[in-house]
N, C-alpha and C positions, 0 to 999 in steps of 0.2 A: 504494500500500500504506500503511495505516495507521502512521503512526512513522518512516517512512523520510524521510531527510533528502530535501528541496527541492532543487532544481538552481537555483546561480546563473543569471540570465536577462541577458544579457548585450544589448544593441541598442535599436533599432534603428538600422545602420549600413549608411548605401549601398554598393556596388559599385563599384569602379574595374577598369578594364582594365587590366595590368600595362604595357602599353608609355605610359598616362597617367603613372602611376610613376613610368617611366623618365625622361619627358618633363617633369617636373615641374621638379623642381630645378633645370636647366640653365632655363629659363623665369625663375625666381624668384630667376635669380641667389646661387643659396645649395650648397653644398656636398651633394655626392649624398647622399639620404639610401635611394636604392636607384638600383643601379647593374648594369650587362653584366661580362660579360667574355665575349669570343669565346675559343672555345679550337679552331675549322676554318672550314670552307666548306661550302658545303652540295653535294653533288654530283645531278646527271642519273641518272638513272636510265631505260635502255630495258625496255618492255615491249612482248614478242612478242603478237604474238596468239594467242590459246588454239586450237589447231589442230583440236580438235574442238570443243570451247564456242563458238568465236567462231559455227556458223551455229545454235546453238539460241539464243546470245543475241540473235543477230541477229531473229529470231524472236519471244522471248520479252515481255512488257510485264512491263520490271524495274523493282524497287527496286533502286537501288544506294547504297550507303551507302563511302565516302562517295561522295557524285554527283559531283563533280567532282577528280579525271577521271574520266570514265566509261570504259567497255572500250574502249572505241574510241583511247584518246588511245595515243599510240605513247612516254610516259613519265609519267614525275615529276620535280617536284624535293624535293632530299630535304630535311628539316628540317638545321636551320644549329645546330651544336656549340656551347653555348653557358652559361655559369653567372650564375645570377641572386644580387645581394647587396645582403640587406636589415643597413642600421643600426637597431638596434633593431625589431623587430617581435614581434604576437605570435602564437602562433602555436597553431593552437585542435586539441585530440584525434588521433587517428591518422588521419585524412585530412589532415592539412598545412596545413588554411584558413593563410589568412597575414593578417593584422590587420595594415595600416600606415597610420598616419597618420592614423588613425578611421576609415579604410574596409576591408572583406574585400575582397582583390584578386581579382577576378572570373575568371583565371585558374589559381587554385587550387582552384577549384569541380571541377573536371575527375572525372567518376565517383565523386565522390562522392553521397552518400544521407544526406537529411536524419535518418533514424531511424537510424541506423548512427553516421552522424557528428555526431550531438549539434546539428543546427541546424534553423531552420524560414525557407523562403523566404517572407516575406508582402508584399503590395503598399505596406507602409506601409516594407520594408526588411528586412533580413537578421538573424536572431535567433538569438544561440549559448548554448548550455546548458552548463555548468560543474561540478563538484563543489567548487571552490573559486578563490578569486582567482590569477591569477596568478602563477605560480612564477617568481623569477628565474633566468636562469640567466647567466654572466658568461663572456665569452670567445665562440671562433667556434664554432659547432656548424655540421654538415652534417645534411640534411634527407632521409630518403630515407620518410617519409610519405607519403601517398598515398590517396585515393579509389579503389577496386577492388580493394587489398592482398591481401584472399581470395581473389583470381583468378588462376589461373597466366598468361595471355595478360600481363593487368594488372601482374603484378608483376614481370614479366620483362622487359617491355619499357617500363613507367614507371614503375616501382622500384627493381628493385636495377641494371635497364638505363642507367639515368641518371646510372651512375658513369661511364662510358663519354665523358660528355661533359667531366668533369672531367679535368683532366692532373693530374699530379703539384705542379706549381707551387701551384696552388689546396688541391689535396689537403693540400699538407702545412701547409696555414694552419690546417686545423679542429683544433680541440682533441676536441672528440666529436661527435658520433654518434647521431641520435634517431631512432629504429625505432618500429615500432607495438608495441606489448605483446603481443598473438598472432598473429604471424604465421602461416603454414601452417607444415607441417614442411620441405613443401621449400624453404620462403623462408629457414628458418633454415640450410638446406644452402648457399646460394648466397651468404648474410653470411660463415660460414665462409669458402668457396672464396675470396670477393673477398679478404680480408682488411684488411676497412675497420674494423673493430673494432678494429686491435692497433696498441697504445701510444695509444688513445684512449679517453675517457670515453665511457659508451655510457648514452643514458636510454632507456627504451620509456614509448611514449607511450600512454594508453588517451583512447575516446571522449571522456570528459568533462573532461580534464585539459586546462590553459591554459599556458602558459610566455611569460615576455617575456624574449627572447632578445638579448641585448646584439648580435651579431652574425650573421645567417641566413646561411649557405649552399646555396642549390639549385639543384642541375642539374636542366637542362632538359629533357625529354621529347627524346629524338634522334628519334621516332614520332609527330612532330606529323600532325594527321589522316588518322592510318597511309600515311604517307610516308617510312620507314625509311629510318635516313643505313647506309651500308656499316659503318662504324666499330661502329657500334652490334651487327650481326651477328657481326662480326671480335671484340668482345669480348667477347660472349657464350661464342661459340664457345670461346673460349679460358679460359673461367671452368671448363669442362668438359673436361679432354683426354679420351677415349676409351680404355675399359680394352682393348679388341681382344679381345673377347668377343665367342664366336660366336653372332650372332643371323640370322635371316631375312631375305634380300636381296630382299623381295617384301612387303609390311604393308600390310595393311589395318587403319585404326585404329579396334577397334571401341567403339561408344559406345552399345552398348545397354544399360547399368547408368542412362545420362542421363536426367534428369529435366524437362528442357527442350528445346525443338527436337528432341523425339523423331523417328527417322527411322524410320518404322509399317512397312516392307519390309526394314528393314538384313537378316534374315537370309537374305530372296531374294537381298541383293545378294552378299552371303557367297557362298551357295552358287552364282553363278555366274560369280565369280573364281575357284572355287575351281579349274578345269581351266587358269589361269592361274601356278598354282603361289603364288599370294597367301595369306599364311597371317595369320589376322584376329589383334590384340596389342590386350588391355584394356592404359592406360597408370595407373587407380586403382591408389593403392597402391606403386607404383615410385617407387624413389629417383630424383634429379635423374641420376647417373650413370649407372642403368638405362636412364632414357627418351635420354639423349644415345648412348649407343652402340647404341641399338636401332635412332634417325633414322641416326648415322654410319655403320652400317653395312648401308644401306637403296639397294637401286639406282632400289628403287619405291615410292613410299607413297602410297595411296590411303585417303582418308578423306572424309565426312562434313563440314562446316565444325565448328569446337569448338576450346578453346583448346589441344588436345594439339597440332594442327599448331605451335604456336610454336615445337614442339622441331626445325622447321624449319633452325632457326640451326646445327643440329647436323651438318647432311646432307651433303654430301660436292657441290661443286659439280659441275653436270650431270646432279645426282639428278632421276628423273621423280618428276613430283607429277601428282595425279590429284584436285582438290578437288570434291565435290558437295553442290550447294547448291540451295535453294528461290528460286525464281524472285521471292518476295516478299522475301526477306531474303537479296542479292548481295553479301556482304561483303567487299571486298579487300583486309581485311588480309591474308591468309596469300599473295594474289597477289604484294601488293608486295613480302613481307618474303621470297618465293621467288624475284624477282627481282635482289632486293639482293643475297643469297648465291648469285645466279648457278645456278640451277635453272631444269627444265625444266617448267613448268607450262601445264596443262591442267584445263578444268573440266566439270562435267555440270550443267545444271540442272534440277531436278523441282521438283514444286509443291507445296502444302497441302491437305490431308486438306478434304474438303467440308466434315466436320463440325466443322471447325478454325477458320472461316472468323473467326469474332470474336474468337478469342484473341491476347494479345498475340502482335505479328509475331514477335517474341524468341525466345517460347517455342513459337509454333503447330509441331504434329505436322505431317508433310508423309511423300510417297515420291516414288522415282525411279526411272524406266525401270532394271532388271539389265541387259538387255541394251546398251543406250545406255552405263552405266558400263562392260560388261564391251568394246565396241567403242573405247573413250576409253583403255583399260587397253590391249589390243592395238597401237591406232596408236603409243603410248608404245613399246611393245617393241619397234617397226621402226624407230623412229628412230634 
């Protein structure tokens, strides 16, 4: 636009792996200038076999994301409890990038978007875009920024999730507190609920804003390549108690308002749970405490893959799960994180719309056998 100020252009600055970082300082004989703190262990995690999924999967030629483990493996290990602390760093717009030491830590990249988060990846190095130099700011800040923040799955589980990894010892080192500038509404529900904001400085951060922060604080993703620690469900769940409002002990999550991975049959699939006493619940629009006593008070939830399962964390251990997915795009996240909280899951998989075929896998249209889901919904209720 004609007139409009210029964006500082800030690069180009290679890429360092965080555990380089790490590994730096003790190497060069010099005082950390980024440092660990463990705060658990990482735990085992068993995964059953999906008692109906496992012979379509067996069947089927999957993408699995992530691929290893594939369905077949009979667990995980869970990611390790853990806070990452930078001296001096700087740290770039509401995705988190982290600047130390003249390199973007290649670890913070994580769901982030270069047109969102103010940066351009080019072969000559990493290039971030500013509205102005550098803000100071003085004292410890904690970090709970992030690449994906508009995402409920995203901010749940590596946003406002990642306090989880913090204790209290750490905790009570931050002076403040640096959020994105817009969050969703329900992300602002869930800062509330923690109560990470009180007795602390609080900055929100937008896209093109820089800060050199005398002291970084950030916890760690407890859902490193959606391998969910327990801990991380355990405090979730308790960000939420359940108002013990009566809702339907049978949900079907529907997702036909979606714009993405549209599922082209949901309403055949509707109509023949419906003699299973499944009553289908849009989750647009519901408060964080809505969709938690909806999952807590669920004996069955069946849904579509989509970030509403994450309110998984909510569900009453031994809850069935009934996940159905497109055979191209096999995600486990909602497997593992139904596993961690100790749920009963099962999956159905269908395929992609013919006419679908070169759309992003993300977002390709797909349908699923009714009856195959409504047979997966059954086996659930004899168990």
């Amino acid at each position: 636009m004609t007139g409009a100020p210029q964006p500082l252009v800030h690069g180009p600055y290679p890429r360092r792996a965080l555990i380089d970082c790490l590994n730096e300082s003790p190497r060069a004989g010099r005082s950390a200038r980024v440092r660990s703190i463990v705060t658990g262990t990482a735990e085992t995690i068993a995964l059953p076999q999906p008692p109906t999924g496992r012979h379509m999967l067996a069947r089927a030629a999957l993408t699995e994301f992530p691929r290893e483990p594939g369905w077949r493996a009979p667990g995980f290990t869970s990611a390790t409890p853990w806070v990452c602390v930078f001296e001096g760093a700087t740290v770039h717009g509401d995705g988190g990038i982290i600047l130390a030491e003249g390199a973007v830590v290649q670890d913070t990249l994580m769901h982030c978007e270069e047109a969102r988060q103010w940066f351009a990846d080019r072969p000559q190095g990493l290039f971030l875009f500013s509205t102005a130099p550098p803000a100071p700011l003085s004292g410890t800040w904690l970090s709970l920024l992030g690449g994906g923040h508009w995402n409920y799955y995203h901010w749940m589980i590596d946003g406002i999730g990642r306090l989880a990894a913090a204790d209290a010892e750490v905790l009570a080192e931050c002076d403040g507190v640096l959020l994105p500038e817009a969050p969703m509404a329900i992300a602002e529900e869930t800062i509330t609920r923690s109560g990470i904001t009180r007795g602390r400085a609080v900055r929100r951060v937008a896209p093109g804003d820089d800060l050199a922060v005398e002291r970084l604080v950030v916890p760690w993703s407890m859902s490193i390549m959606f391998q969910p620690h327990p801990r991380l469900v355990a405090w979730l769940a308790g960000l939420v108690p359940p108002d013990g409002a009566a809702t339907p002990r049978r949900i079907w999550i529907d997702r036909r308002a979606a714009i993405n991975r549209v599922l082209a049959n949901e309403a055949e699939v509707i109509a023949a749970l419906s003699a299973c006493g499944i009553v289908p619940v849009a989750l647009e629009g519901r408060s964080l405490m809505e969709q938690a006593t909806l999952f807590a008070g669920a004996d069955l939830v069946v849904a579509p893959h989509g970030a509403g399962l994450t309110n998984l964390v909510f569900a009453r251990p031994g809850c069935h799960v009934v996940e159905v997915l497109p055979y191209n795009y096999v995600h486990w996240c909602f497997r593992h994180l139904a596993a961690a909280a100790g749920l009963d899951y099962d999956c159905v998989i269908g395929g992609s719309e013919p006419a679908a075929r070169d759309a992003n896998v993300h977002a390709r249209n797909w349908t699923v056998n009714p009856l195959a889901v409504r047979a997966a919904v059954e086996a659930a209720l004899w168990r």
